[in-house]
N, C-alpha and C positions, 0 to 999 in steps of 0.2 A: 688255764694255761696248759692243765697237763693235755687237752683234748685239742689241741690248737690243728694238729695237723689235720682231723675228722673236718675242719672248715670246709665249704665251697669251693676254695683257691687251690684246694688240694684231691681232689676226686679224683683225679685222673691217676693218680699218682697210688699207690702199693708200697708197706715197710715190710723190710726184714727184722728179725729181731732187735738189727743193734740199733735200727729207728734212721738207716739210709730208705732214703724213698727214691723207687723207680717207676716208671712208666707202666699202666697196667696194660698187661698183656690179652687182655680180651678184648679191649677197645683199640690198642693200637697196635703199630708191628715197626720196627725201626727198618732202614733198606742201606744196603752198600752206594759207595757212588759206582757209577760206572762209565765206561770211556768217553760217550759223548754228553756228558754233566754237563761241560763248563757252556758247548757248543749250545745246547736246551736250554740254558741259562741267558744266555746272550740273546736266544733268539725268543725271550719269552719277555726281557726288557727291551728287545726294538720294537716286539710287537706292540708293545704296552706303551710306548714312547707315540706310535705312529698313531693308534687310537686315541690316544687325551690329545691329539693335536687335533685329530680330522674327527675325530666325532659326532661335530654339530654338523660336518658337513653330510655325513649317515645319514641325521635325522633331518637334513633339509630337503635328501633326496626321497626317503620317505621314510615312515615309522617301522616300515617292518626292519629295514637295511639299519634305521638304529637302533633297534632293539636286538637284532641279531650283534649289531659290532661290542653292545654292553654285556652279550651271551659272550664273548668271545673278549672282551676284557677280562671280564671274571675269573672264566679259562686260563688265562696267562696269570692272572697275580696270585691265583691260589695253586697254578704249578710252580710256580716261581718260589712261594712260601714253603713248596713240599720240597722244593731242591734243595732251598736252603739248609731249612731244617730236618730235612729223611726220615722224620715220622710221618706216619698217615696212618688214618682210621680204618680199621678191618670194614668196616658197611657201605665206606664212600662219603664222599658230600654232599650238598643238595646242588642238582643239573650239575655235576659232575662225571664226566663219561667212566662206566665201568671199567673200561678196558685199559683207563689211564691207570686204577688202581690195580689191576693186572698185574700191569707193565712193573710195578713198586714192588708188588706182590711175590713176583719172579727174581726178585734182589733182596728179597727179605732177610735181615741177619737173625743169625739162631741164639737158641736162647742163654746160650753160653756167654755171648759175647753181648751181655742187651748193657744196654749205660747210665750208668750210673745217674742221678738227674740231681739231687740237692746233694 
């Protein structure tokens, strides 16, 4: 019990002395919102809407058109997971565009203000 928090469920994660755990700072980096949030938001759940409908129609027109529309599913749900939650990983994700994490990267909150997690 006393080593509960060295588990798996908890790697990510860094204490202070008094045993609050925060987010580790070499794997992640938290970001500000910024003015067009809500707008990226919306347009990453229409996108994501309009693919699970038309999808099969991608891949009936041929496999590359739907393998590109599940590249580009991906794309939306895992910006979509980053708006929500404004962590994201300092290396990136896998086929996730560099320049997305950039974009986070340039909104980074410092480390004064990083938050508190448990």
């Amino acid at each position: 019990m006393k080593r509960q928090y060295r588990q798996s469920t908890h790697k990510e994660y860094v204490g202070d002395k008094y045993g609050n755990l925060y987010y580790n700072k070499l794997k992640y980096f938290e970001f500000h919102s910024y003015p067009g949030i809500e707008f990226h938001k919306m347009w990453c759940i229409c996108v994501i809407l309009l693919l699970l409908f038309k999808l099969d129609n991608l891949f009936a027109l041929s496999a590359a058109s739907g393998i590109g529309g599940v590249y580009v599913l991906y794309l939306m749900m895992l910006t979509l997971y980053l708006l929500i939650k404004k962590i994201s990983r300092n290396k990136g994700y896998f086929l996730y565009p560099t320049f997305m994490i950039n974009f986070f990267k340039k909104r980074r909150k410092s480390m004064e203000s990083a938050t508190h997690v448990a």
